[in-house]
N, C-alpha and C positions, 0 to 999 in steps of 0.2 A: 504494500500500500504506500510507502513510503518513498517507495522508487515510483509508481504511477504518478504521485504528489509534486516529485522531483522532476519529471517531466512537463507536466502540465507547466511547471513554472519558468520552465527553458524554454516553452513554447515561444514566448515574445522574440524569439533571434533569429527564428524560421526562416529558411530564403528560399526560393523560388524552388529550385531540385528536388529539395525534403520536401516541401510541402507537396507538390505534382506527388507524388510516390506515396505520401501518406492518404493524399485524398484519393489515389487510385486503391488504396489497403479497404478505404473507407465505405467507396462505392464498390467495391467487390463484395466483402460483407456484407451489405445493407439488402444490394443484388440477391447473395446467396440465399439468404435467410426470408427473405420474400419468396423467390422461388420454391424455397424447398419448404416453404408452412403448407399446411395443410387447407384446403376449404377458404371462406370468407373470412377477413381477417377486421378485427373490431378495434379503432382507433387505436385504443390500449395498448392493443400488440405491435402495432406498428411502432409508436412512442417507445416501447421499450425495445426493438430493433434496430432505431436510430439511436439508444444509448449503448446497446452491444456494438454497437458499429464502431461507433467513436473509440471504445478503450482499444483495439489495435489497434487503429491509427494514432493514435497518441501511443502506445507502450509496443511497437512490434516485435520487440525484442524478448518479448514476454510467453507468459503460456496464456495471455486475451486471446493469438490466434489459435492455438487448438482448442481454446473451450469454442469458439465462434463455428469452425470446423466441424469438429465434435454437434455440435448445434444442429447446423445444417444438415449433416449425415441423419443423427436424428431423427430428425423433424421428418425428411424426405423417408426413413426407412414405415414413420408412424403412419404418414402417409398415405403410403402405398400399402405396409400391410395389417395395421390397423382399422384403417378409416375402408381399406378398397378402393383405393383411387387408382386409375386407370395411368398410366405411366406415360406419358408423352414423350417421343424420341425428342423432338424439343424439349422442352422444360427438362430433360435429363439433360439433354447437350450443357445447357444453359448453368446450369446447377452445377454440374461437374468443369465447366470453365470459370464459374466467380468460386469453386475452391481452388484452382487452379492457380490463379491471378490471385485472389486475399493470399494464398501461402510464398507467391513467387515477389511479388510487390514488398509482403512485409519482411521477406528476405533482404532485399534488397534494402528498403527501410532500415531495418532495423543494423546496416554498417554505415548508412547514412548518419554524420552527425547534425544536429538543427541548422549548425551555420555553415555546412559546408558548402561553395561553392562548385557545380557540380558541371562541367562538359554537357554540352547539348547532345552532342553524337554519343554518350557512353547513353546516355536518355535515349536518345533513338535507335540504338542496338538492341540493348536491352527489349524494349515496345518490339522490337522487330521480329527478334528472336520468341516473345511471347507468343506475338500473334503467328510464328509460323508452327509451334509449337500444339497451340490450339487447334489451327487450321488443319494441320495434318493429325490429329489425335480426332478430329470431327469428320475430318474426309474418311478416316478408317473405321469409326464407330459407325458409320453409317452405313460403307461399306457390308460391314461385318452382321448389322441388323438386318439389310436385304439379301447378301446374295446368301447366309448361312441356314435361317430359318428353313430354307429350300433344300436343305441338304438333310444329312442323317445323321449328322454331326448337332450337339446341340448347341445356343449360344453361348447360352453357361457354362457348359464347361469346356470350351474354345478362349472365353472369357478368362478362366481360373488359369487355365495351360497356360497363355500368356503373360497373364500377369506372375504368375509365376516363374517363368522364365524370365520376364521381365525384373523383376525381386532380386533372383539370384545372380544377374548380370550387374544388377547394382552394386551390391556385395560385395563380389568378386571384385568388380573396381574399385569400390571403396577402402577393399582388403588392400590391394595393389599399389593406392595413392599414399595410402597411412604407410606401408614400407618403405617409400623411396626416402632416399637420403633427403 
């Protein structure tokens, strides 16, 4: 609490970089959590969505983005298998790119210091690199929704094989980067 405190009060030296990157932390949250609520949403919950929104963007450095995360997952699993809601390959797209963006942003974010002065180009690589990231993780989700279904193979578990190959390729690099000199 004391460190969110101590933030908020750094806020006044904010310059242009931090701030773009905090408010992209801000509307990706706000994004997510809309998305993945369930049914008609009654002022109240809205109000308190723009207060969860806010503490990543002020604290990204923090565990505000996994509880926000966490959130959304949530909310979208209650959703769908609580309430019976009908799964929209949108709204999934959509949902699964603002956690996408709230995790990559407040990365980013969060080695950002308030006053740093920040390169316009490292800004626009970054955005670049997101959106192609997106792009082809949504070109292939989509993919994978039409032409799979059609097969005998299911998506689900074409879904789990990947990602878990995807998992352990991670790993593996991450084993590989921590050994180098």
């Amino acid at each position: 609490m004391k460190q969110l405190l101590a933030q908020v009060r750094d806020l006044g030296r904010i310059t242009g970089g931090p701030l773009l990157v905090r408010g992209v932390v801000f509307v990706a949250a706000f994004t997510g959590l809309l998305l993945a609520a369930p049914g008609e949403l009654p002022a109240r919950l809205m109000l308190g969505f723009l207060v969860l929104a806010v503490i990543p963007a002020i604290a990204p450095g923090g565990i505000a983005v996994t509880l926000v995360m966490l959130t959304m997952v949530a909310m979208w699993l209650a959703d769908t298998l609580l309430f019976g809601a009908q799964p929209s390959t949108g709204r999934l797209l959509a949902t699964a790119a603002a956690l996408y963006l709230l995790h990559n942003a407040a990365a980013l974010a969060a080695v950002l210091p308030y006053d740093a002065i920040v390169d316009n180009q490292v800004l626009l690589r970054w955005a670049v690199r997101s959106a192609l990231v997106l792009g082809a993780a949504g070109v292939l989700a989509i993919l994978l929704a039409t032409v799979l279904p059609g097969m005998y193979i299911t998506t689900p578990t074409v879904a789990l094989v990947v990602g878990l190959v995807v998992v352990a390729a991670a790993v593996a690099l991450l084993t590989r980067l921590g050994r180098r000199p």
